[in-house]
Every structure is written in C-alpha cells, then in structure tokens.
C-alpha positions, 0 to 999 in steps of 0.5 A: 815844006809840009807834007802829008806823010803815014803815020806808021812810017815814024821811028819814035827813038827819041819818044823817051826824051820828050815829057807826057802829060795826060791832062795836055794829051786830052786837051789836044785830042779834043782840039784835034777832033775838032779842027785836025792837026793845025801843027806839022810833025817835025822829024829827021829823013834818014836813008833807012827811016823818018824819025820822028823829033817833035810831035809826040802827043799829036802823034798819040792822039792820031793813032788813038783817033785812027788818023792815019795820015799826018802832016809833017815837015823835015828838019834835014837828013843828018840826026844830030843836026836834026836835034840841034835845029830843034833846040835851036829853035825850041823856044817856038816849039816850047821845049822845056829845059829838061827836054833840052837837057835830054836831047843835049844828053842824047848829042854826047852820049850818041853823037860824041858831040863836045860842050864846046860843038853844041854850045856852038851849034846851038848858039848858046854859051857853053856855061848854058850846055853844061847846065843842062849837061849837069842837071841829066848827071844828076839824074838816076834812071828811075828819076828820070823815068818818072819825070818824063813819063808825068809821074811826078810833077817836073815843077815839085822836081826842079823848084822844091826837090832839086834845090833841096837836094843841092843845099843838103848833100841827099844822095841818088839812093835816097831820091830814087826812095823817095820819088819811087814813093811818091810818083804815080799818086797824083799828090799836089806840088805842095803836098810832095814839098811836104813830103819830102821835108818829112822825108829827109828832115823828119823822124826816122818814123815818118821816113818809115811810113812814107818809105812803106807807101802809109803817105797819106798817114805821113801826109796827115802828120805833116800837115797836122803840125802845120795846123798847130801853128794856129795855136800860137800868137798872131806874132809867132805865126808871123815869125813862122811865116817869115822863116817858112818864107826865108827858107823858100826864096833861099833855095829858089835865089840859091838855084836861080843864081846860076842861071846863065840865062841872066846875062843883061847889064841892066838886070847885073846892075840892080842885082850887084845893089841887091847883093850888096846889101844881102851880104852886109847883113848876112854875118848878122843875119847868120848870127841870128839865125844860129841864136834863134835856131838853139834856142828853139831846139830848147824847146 
C-alpha cells in the first residue's frame, strides 16, 4: 500500500550503498517538476524510525524542490528482510550489481547473515552471493567511496580495471593511487582504460606524472602513441587491431566466465563447442603469441 509520508521523517543509513549520478539526478528533477513523483519511495517501518531503502534520488530532488510530502510504500518492519525483499525484487527496481553487492555486504557484516541464509532468502545460488560477496572484499574504502558517490565511472571500473587488476596481481595500494588520481575529472571510459594501461604497463615516467595529477600530459603521451600507429602499413595497423582487440575480449571472456548467471542448457551446449575449439588452438596460439612478443621487444 502507498502512503504519503513527510519527507523529514526518513533515516538515510542505507544512502552509502546506493550509486549517485548527477546526469540521472537532473534528469529526474525535471521529470519530477514536471509530472511529480509518479514512483513510491520504498523503505523499512521500524518502532524507533522509517528507514529509507529505495529512493534516494527522488528523495534528493524533492528536498531541493521543496516537496515536503512523498509517496512511500513499506517493505515490512524487520531491516534485514527489508534489504532482502529489495534485492529480491531488484531487477523491477534496477539495482545494479555493485548495489546488490553492497547491500549483501551490509546482511553479513550487520546482520550476521551466512552466504547460505541469503543465497536463500533471496532466491539465488550461493556461487551468486559470493560473487557479490567477493567483488565488496575487493573493494578498499576510497574505491568504494569513489564509485558510489559517481566519481569514477562504475562501467571503467567493472569492464576495464577490475578485469585488469585480476589478470595482473595490482594491489589495493596501487588501485587506491590510481582511482585517487583519476576520480572526479570527468574523463571518458576510454580515456581512464588509457590511463590505466600507462599506469600500470608503462614508464615509471608516465606513472609519475599521472601519480602528480599532470594527466592530461600522461593522457597526451598515450594517446600520441596511438596516433603513431598510423604510420605503419594498412597490415601492421590490422595486426595491431587484431591484438588490441585480443587483449580485449580476453579480459571480458576471462571476467564473464564466472558469471553464474550463465546457467541455461542451451547457452552450456554452444559454449562447451566454442571452448572446445579456443583450447585446440590455444598451445599454438600461446606459442605465437610468446614468438611474436620477443620479437617486437626487439625492436
């Protein structure tokens, strides 16, 4: 049922563990002047306070708009079935997996909720939980800070650096360094893919300068040896193409393959083919790959 409720009386604990975003915020201040708020806040009716769960942006805009009545459906009395109704029904309420993640994190650490009680409660396997369970642990407390508050781009986070850290050892130290760097100047995914393959391949130069917030030199560098490729033949830009794309879909495969959201029979059939044929070429492919590598050191 939906009420209309005054927007002081919300605890905001679980604020931290929902994403910002000042280009989605705007968006949905316009829409809220213009047509209200169409969507009930959703939160937990304790006996001491109502806290608030799902609705942070609406709840945002309306305070800036000077709304001071929202509408507002409970999702019970008890706060960590509260949480878990959320996740449960998340895909309607588009939580993303970092959101889960945190909230999951939030069960075990307060709540002294098992991997087991969740995966239950929630309705998902336990190799799900522990995903998410995994990816907060990975997690240092500025990292976290940065992608939550919309500082660094959750996509450069998850599809280019967290695959790049797992394939090479980087440690929390250096993340922290890097992200601490970068966050907060509203550089592009591809720019911060950039930045961090100089980063943590390049010169120690070139770490130096990035480290000393001189980026846009760093980026300059790094985006000047790109140009340069254009001075090679029309089949050594292929080649190049061909291994920038390699390196690519190498880390996304590596990172997607323990998904366990990938369960269908039908999609274990096509793959197991697939596969199958990736590892009949891999010694060769590996071979290749170590030949060609010393021999453009070389150079």
């Amino acid at each position: 049922m939906v009420d209309e409720v005054e927007i002081s009386s919300f605890d905001l604990r679980y604020e931290g563990c929902r994403m910002r975003s000042a280009g989605a915020e705007k968006a949905l201040m316009l829409s809220i002047l213009d047509k209200g708020i169409r969507d009930p806040l959703c939160g937990i009716d304790t006996k001491q306070c109502r806290i608030l769960l799902d609705g942070f942006k609406r709840y945002r805009c309306a305070n800036k708009l000077g709304i001071g009545i929202v509408p507002y459906c409970s999702l019970g009395s008890d706060e960590a079935f509260g949480i878990i109704e959320l996740i449960r029904i998340s895909n309607a309420k588009s939580l993303s997996i970092l959101e889960q993640a945190k909230l999951i994190d939030e069960l075990k650490r307060v709540h002294n909720m098992s991997v087991s009680e969740i995966a239950q409660l929630v309705d998902k396997s336990k190799g799900w939980v522990g995903m998410r369970v995994g990816m907060i642990g990975q997690m240092s407390p500025l990292v976290m800070r940065k992608l939550f508050s919309g500082q660094f781009p959750v996509y450069a986070y998850m599809y280019s650096l967290r695959p790049f850290i797992r394939m090479n050892g980087i440690n929390k130290k250096e993340i922290d360094e890097f992200v601490g760097s970068v966050a907060g100047k509203n550089f592009s995914v591809r720019d911060i893919e950039l930045l961090a393959h100089g980063y943590f391949k390049g010169s120690d130069q070139l770490r130096a300068q990035i480290k000393s917030a001189n980026i846009s030199w760093a980026l300059s560098r790094l985006k000047d040896s790109a140009v340069k490729a254009a001075d090679c033949t029309k089949l050594e830009q292929q080649m190049l193409s061909d291994l920038e794309v390699t390196q690519k879909y190498m880390h996304r495969v590596t990172y997607k393959s323990l998904d366990k959201r990938l369960k269908n029979n039908t999609f274990f059939a096509q793959a197991n083919l697939l596969t199958g044929g990736i590892l009949r070429q891999l010694d060769a492919f590996t071979q290749a790959i170590r030949q060609f590598h010393d021999r453009s050191g070389q150079a």
